[in-house]
PDB file of the backbone (N, CA, C, O) and the ligand in Angstrom, with CONECT records:
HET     ZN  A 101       1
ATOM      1  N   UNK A   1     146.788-299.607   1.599  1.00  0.00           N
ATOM      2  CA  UNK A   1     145.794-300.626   1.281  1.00  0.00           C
ATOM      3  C   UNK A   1     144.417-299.971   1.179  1.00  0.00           C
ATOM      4  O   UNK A   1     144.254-299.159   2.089  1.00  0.00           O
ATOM      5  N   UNK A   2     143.611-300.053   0.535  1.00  0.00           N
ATOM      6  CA  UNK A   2     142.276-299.501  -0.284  1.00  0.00           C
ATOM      7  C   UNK A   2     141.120-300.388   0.812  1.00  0.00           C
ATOM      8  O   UNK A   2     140.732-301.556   0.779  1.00  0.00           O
ATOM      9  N   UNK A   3     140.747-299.043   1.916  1.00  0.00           N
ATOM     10  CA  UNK A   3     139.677-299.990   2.483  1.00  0.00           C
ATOM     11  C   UNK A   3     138.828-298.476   3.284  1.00  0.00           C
ATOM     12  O   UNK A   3     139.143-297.296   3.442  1.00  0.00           O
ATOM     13  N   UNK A   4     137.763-299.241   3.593  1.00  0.00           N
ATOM     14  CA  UNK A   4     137.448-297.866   4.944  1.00  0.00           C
ATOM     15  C   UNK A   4     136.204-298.587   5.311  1.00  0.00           C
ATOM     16  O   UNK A   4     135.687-299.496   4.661  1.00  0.00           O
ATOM     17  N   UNK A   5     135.887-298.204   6.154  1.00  0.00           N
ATOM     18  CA  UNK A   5     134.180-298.283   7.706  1.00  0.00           C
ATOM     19  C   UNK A   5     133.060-298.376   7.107  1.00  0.00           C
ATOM     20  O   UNK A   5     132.722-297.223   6.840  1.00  0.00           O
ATOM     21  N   UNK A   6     132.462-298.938   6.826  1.00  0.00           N
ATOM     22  CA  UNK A   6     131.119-299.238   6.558  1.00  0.00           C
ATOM     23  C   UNK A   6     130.881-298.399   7.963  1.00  0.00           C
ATOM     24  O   UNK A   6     131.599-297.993   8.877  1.00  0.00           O
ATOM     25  N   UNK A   7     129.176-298.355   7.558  1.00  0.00           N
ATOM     26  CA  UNK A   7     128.481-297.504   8.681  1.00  0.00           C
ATOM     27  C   UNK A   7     128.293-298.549   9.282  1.00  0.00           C
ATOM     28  O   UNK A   7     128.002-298.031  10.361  1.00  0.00           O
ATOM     29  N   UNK A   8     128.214-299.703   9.485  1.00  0.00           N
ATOM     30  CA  UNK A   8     127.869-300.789  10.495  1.00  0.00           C
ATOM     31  C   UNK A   8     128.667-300.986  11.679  1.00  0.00           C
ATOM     32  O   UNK A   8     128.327-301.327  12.812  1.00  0.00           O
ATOM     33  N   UNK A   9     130.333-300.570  10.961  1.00  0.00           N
ATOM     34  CA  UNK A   9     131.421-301.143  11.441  1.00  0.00           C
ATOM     35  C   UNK A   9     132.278-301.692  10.963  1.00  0.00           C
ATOM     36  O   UNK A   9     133.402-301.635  11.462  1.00  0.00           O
ATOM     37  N   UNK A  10     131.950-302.583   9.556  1.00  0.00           N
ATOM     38  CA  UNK A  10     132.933-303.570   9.242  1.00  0.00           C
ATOM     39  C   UNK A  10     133.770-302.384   8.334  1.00  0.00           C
ATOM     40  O   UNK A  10     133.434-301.258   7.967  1.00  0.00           O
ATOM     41  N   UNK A  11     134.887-303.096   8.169  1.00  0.00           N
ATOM     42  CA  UNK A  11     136.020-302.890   7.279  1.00  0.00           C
ATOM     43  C   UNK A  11     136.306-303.271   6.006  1.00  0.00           C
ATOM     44  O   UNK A  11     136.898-304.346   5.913  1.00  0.00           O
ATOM     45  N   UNK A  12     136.016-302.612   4.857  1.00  0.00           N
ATOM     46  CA  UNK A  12     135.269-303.264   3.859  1.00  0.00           C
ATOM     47  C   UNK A  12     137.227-302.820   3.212  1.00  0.00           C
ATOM     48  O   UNK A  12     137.770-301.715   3.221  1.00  0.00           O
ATOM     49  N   UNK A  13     137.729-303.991   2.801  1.00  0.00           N
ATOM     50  CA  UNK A  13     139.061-304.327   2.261  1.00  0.00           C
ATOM     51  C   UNK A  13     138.715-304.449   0.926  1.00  0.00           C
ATOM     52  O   UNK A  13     137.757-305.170   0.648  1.00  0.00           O
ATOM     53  N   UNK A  14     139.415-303.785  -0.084  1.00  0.00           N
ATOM     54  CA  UNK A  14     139.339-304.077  -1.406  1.00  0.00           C
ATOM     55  C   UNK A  14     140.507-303.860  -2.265  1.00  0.00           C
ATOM     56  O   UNK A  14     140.709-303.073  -3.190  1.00  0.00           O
ATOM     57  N   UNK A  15     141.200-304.740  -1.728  1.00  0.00           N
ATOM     58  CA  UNK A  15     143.056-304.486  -2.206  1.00  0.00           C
ATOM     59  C   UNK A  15     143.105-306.062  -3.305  1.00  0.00           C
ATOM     60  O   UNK A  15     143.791-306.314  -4.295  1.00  0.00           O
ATOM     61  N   UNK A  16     142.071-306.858  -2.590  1.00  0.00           N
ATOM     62  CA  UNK A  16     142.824-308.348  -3.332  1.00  0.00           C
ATOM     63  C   UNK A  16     142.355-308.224  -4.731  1.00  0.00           C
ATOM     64  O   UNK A  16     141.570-307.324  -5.030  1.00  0.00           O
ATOM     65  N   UNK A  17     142.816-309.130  -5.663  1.00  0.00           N
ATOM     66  CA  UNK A  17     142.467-309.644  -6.837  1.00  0.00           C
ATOM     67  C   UNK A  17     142.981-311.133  -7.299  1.00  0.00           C
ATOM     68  O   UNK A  17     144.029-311.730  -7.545  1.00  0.00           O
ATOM     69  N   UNK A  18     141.655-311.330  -7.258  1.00  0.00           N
ATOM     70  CA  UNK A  18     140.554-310.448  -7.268  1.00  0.00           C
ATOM     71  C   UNK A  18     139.770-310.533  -6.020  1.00  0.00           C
ATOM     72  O   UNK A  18     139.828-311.327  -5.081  1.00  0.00           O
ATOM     73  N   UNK A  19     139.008-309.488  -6.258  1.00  0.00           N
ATOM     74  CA  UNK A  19     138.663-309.322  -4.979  1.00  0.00           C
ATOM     75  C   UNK A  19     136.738-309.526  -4.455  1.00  0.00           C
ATOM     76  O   UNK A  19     135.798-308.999  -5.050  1.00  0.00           O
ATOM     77  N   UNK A  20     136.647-310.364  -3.306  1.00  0.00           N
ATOM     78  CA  UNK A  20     135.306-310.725  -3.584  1.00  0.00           C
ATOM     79  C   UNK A  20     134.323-309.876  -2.851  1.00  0.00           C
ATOM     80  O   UNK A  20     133.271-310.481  -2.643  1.00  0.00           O
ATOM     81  N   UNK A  21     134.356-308.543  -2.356  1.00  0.00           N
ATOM     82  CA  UNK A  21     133.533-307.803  -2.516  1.00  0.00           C
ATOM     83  C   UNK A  21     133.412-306.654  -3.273  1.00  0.00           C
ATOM     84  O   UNK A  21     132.567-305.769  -3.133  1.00  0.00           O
ATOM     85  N   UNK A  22     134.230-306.712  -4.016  1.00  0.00           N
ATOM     86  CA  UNK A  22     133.869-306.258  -5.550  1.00  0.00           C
ATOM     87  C   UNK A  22     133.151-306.559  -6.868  1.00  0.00           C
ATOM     88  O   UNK A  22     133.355-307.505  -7.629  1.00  0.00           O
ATOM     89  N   UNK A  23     132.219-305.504  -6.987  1.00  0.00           N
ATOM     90  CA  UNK A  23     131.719-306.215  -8.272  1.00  0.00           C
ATOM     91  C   UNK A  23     131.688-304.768  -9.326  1.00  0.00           C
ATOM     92  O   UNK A  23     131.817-303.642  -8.848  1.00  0.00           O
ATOM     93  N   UNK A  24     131.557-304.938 -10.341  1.00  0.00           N
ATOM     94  CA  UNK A  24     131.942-304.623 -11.746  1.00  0.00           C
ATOM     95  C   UNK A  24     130.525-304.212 -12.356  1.00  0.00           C
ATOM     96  O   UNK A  24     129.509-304.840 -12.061  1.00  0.00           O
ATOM     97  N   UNK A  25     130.521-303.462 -12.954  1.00  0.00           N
ATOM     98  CA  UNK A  25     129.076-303.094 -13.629  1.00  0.00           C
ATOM     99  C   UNK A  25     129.570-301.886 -15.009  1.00  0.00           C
ATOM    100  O   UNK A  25     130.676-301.370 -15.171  1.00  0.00           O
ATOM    101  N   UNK A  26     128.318-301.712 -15.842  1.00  0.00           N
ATOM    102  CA  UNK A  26     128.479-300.980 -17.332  1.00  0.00           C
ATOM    103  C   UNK A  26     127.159-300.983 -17.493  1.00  0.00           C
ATOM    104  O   UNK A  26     126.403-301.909 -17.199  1.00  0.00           O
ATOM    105  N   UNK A  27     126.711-299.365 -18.225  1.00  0.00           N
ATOM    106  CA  UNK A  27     125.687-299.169 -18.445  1.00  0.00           C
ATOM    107  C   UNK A  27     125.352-299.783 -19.955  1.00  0.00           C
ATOM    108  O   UNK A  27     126.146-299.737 -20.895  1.00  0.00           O
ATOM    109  N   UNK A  28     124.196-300.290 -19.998  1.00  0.00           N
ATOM    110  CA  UNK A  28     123.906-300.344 -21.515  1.00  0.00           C
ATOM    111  C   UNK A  28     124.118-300.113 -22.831  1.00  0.00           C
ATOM    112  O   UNK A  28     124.266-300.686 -23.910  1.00  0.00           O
ATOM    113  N   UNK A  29     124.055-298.546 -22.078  1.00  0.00           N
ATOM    114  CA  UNK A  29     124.772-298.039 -23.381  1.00  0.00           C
ATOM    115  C   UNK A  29     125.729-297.775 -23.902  1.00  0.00           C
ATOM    116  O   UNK A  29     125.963-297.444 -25.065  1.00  0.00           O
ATOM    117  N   UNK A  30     126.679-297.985 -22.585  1.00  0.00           N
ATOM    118  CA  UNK A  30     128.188-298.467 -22.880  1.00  0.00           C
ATOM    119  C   UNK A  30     128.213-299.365 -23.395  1.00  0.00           C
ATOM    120  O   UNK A  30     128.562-299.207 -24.565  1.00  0.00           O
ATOM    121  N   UNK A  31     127.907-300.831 -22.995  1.00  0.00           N
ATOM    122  CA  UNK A  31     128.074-301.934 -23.400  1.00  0.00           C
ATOM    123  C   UNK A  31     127.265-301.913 -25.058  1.00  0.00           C
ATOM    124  O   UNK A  31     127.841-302.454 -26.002  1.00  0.00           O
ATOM    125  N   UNK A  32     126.598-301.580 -25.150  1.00  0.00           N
ATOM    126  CA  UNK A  32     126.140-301.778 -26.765  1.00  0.00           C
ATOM    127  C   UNK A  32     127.000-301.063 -27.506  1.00  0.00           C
ATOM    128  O   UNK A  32     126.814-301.317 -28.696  1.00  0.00           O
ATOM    129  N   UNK A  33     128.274-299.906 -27.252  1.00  0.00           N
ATOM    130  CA  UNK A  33     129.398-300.086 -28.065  1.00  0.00           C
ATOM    131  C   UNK A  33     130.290-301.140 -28.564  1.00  0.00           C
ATOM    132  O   UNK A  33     130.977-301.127 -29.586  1.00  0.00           O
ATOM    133  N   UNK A  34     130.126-302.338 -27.398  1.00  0.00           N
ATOM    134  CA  UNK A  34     130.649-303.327 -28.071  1.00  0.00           C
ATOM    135  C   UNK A  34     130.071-304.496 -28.910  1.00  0.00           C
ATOM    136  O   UNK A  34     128.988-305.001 -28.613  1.00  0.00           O
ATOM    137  N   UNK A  35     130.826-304.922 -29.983  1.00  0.00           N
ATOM    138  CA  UNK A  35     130.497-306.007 -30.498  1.00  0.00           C
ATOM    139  C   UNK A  35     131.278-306.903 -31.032  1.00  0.00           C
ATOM    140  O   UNK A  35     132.474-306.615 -31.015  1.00  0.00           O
ATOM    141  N   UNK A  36     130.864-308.291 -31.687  1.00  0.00           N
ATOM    142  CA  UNK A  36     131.666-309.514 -31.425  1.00  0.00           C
ATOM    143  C   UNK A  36     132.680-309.661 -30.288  1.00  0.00           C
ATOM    144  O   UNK A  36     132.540-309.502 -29.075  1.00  0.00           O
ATOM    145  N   UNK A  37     133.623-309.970 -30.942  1.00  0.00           N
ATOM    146  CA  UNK A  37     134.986-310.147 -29.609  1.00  0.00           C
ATOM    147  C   UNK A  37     135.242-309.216 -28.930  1.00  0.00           C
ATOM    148  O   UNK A  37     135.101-308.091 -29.408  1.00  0.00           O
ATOM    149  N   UNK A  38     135.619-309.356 -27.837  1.00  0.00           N
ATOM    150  CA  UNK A  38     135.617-308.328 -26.742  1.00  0.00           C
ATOM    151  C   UNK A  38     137.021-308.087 -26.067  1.00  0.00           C
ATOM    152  O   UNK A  38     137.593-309.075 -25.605  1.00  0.00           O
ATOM    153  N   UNK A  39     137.405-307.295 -26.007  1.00  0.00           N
ATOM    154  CA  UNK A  39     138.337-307.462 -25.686  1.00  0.00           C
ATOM    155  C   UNK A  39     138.439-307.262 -24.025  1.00  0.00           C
ATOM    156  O   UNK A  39     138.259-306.082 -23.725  1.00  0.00           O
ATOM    157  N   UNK A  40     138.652-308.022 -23.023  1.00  0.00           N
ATOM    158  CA  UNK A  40     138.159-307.916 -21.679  1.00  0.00           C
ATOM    159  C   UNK A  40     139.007-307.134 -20.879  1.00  0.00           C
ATOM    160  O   UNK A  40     138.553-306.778 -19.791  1.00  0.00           O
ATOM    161  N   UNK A  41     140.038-306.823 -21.161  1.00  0.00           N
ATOM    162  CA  UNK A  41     140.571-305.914 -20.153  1.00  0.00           C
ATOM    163  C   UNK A  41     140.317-304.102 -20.563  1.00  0.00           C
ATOM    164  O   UNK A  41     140.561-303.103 -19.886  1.00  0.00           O
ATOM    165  N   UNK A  42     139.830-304.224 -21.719  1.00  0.00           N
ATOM    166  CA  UNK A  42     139.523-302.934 -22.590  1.00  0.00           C
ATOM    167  C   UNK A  42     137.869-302.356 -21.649  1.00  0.00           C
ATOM    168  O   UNK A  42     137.606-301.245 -21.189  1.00  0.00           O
ATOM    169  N   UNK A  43     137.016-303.667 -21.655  1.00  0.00           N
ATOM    170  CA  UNK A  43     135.998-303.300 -21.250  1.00  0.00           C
ATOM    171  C   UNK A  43     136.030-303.317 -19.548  1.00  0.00           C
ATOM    172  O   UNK A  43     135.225-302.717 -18.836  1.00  0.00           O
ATOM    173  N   UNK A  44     137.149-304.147 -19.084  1.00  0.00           N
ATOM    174  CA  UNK A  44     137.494-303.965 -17.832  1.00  0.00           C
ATOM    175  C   UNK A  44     137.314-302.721 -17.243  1.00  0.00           C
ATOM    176  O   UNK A  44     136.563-302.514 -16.290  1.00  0.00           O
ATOM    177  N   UNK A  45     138.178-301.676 -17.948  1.00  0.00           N
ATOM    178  CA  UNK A  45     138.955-300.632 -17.880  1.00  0.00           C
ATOM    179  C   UNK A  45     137.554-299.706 -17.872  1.00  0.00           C
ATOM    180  O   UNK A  45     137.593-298.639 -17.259  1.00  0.00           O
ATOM    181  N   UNK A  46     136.340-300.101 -18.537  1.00  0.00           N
ATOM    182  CA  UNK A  46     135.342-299.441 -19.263  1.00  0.00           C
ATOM    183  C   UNK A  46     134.342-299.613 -17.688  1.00  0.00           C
ATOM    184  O   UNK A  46     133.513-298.703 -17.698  1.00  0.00           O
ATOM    185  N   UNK A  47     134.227-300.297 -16.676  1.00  0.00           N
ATOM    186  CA  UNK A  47     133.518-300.892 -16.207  1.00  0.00           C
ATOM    187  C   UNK A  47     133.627-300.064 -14.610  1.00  0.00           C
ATOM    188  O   UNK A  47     134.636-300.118 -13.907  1.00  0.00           O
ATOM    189  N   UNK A  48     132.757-299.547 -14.358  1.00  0.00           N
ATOM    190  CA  UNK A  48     132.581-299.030 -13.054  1.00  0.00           C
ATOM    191  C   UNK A  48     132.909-300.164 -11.637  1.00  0.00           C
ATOM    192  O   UNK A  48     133.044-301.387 -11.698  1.00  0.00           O
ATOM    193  N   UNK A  49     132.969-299.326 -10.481  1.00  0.00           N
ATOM    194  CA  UNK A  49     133.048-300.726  -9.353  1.00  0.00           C
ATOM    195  C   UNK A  49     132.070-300.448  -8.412  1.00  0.00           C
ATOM    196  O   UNK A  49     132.012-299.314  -7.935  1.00  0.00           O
ATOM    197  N   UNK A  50     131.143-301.478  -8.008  1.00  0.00           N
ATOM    198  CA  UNK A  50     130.919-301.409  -6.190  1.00  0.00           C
ATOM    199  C   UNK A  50     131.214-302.017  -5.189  1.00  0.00           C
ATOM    200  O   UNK A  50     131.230-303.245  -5.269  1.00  0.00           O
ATOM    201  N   UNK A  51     131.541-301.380  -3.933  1.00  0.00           N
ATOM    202  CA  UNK A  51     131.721-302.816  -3.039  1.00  0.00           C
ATOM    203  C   UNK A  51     130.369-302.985  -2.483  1.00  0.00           C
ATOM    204  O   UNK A  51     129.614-302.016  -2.410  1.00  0.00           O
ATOM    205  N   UNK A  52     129.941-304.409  -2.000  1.00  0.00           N
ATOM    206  CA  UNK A  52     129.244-304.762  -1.159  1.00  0.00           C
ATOM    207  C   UNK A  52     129.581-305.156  -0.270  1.00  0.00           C
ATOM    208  O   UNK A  52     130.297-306.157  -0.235  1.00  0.00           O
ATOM    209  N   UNK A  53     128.998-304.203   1.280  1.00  0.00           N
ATOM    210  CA  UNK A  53     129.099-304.851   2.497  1.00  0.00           C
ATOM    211  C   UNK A  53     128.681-306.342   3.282  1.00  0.00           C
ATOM    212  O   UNK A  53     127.675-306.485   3.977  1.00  0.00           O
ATOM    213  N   UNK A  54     129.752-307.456   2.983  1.00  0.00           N
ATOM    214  CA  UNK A  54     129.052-308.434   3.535  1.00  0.00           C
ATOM    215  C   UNK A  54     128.702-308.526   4.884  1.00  0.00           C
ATOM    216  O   UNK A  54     128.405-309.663   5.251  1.00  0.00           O
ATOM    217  N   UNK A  55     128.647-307.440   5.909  1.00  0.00           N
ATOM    218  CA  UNK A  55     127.600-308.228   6.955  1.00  0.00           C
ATOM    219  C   UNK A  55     126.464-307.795   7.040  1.00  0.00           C
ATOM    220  O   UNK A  55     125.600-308.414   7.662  1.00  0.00           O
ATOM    221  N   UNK A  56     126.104-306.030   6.111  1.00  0.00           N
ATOM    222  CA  UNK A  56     124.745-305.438   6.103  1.00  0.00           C
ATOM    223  C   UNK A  56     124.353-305.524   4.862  1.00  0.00           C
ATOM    224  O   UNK A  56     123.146-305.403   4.656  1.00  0.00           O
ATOM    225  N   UNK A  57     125.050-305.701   3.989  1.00  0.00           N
ATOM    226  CA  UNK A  57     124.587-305.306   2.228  1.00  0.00           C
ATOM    227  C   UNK A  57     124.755-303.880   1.953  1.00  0.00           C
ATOM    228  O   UNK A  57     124.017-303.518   1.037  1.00  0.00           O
ATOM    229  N   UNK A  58     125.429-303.021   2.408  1.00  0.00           N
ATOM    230  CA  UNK A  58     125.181-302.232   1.770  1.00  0.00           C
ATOM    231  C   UNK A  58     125.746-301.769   0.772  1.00  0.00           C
ATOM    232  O   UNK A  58     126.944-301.569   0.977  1.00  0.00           O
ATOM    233  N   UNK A  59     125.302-301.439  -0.505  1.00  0.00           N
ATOM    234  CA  UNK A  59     126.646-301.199  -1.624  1.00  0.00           C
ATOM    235  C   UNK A  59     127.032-299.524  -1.758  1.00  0.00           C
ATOM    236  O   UNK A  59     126.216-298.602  -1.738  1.00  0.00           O
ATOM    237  N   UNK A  60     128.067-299.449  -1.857  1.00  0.00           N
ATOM    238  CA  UNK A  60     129.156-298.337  -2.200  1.00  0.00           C
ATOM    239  C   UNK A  60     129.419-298.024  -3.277  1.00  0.00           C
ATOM    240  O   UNK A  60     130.588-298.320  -3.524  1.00  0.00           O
ATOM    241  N   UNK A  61     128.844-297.486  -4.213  1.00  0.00           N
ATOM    242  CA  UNK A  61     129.151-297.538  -5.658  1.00  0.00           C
ATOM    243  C   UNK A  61     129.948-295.889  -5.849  1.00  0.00           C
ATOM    244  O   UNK A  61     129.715-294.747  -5.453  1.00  0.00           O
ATOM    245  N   UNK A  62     131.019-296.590  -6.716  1.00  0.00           N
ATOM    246  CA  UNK A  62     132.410-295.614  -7.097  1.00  0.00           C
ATOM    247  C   UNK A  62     131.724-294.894  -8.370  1.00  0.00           C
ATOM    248  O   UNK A  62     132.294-295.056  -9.449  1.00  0.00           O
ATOM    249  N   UNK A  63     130.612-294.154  -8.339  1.00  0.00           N
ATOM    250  CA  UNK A  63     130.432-293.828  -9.676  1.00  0.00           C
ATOM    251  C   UNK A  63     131.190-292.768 -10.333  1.00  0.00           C
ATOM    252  O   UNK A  63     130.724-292.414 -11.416  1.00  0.00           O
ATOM    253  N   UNK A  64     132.050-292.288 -10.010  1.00  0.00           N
ATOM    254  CA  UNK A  64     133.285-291.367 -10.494  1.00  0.00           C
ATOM    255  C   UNK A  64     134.747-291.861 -10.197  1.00  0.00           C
ATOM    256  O   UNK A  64     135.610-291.025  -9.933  1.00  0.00           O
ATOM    257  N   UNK A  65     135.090-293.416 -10.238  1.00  0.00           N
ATOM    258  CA  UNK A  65     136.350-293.919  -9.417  1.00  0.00           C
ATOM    259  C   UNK A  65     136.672-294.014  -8.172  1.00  0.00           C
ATOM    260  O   UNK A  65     135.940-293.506  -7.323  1.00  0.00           O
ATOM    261  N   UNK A  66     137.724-294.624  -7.856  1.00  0.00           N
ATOM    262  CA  UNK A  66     138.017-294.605  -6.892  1.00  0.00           C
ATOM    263  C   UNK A  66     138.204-293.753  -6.175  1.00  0.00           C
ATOM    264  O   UNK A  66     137.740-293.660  -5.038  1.00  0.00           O
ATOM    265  N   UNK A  67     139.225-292.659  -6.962  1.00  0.00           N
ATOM    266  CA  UNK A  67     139.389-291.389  -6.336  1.00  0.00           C
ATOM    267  C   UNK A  67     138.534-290.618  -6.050  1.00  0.00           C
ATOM    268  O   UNK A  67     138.856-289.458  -5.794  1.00  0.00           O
ATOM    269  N   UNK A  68     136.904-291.105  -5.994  1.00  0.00           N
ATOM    270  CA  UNK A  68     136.298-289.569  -5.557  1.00  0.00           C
ATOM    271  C   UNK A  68     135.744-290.701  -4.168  1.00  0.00           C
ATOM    272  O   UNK A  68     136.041-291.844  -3.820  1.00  0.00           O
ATOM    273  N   UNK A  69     134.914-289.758  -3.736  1.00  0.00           N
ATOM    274  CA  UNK A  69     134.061-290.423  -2.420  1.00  0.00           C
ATOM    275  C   UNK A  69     132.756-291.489  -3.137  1.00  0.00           C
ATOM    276  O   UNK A  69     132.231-291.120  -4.187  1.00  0.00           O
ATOM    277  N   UNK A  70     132.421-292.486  -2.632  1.00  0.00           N
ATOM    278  CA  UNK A  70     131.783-293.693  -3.211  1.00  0.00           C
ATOM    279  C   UNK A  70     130.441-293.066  -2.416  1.00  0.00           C
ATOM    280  O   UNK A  70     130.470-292.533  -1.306  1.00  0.00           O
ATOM    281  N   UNK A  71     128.752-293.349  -3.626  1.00  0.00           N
ATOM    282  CA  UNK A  71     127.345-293.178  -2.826  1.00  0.00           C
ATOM    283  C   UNK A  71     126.815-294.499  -2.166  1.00  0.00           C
ATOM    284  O   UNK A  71     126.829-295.620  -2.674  1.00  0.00           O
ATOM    285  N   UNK A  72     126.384-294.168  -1.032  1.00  0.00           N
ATOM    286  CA  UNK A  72     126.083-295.339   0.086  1.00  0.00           C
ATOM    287  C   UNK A  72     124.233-295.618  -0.453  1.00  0.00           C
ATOM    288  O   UNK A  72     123.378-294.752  -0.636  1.00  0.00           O
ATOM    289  N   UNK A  73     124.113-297.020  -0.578  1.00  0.00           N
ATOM    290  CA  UNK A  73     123.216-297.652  -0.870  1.00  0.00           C
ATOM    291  C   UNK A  73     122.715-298.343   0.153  1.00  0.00           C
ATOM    292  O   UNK A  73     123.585-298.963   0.764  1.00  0.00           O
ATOM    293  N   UNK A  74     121.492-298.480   0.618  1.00  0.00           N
ATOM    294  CA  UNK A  74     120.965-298.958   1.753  1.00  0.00           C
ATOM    295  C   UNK A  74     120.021-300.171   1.407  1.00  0.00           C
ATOM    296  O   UNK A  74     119.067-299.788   0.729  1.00  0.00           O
ATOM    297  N   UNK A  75     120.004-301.790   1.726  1.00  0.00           N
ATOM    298  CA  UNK A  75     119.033-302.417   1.232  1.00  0.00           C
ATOM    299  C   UNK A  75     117.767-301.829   2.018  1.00  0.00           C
ATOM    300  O   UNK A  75     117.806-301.259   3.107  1.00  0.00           O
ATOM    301  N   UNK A  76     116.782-302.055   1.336  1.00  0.00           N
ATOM    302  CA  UNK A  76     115.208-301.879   1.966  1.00  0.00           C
ATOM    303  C   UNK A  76     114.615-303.322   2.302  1.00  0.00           C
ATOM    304  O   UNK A  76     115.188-304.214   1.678  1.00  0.00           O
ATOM    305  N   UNK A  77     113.775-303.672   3.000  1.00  0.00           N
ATOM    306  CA  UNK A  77     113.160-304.708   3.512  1.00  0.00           C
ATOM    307  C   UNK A  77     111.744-304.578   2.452  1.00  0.00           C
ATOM    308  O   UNK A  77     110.972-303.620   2.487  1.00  0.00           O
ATOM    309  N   UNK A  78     111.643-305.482   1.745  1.00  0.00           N
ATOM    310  CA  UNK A  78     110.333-305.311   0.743  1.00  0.00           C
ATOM    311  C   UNK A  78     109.223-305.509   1.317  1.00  0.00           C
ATOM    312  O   UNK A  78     108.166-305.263   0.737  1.00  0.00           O
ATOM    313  N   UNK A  79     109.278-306.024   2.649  1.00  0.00           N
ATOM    314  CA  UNK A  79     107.906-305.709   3.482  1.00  0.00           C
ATOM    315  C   UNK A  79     107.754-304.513   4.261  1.00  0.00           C
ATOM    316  O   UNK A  79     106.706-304.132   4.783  1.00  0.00           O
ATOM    317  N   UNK A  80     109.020-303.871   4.309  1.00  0.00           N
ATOM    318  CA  UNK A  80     108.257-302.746   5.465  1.00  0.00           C
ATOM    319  C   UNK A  80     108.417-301.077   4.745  1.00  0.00           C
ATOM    320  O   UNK A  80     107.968-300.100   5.345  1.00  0.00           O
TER     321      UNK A  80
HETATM  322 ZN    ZN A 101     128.163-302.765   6.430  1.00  0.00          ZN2+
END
């Protein structure tokens, strides 16, 4: 099962589907290869993943897949 430790603690699970701390992202300039109809599992396939930690926020972004090690994203407090 596809999961591991947030630095907080939690156990960030990402086996379901779909799955809701997963989210999906494409750069621009990927996406402006496409046009009209889309074919969605094509661009699926095209589409990077992050998880977000729901009890700190922090996101994990897979920017080389799953298979490599994911970069840890830290929210900032816009006041301090
Ligand atoms: Zn966390």
């Amino acid at each position: 099962m596809p999961r591991f430790k947030c630095k907080c603690g939690s156990m960030l699970r990402y086996s379901d589907i779909p799955c809701e701390i997963e989210y999906k992202f494409i750069s621009d300039a990927d996406f402006d290869n496409y046009h009209g109809s889309i074919d969605s599992e094509e661009l699926y396939m095209k589409m990077g993943s992050f998880i977000r930690c729901p009890d700190c926020q922090r996101l994990w972004v897979f920017w080389q897949g799953f298979q490599n090690e994911p970069v840890e994203y830290v929210k900032a407090g816009y006041f301090t």
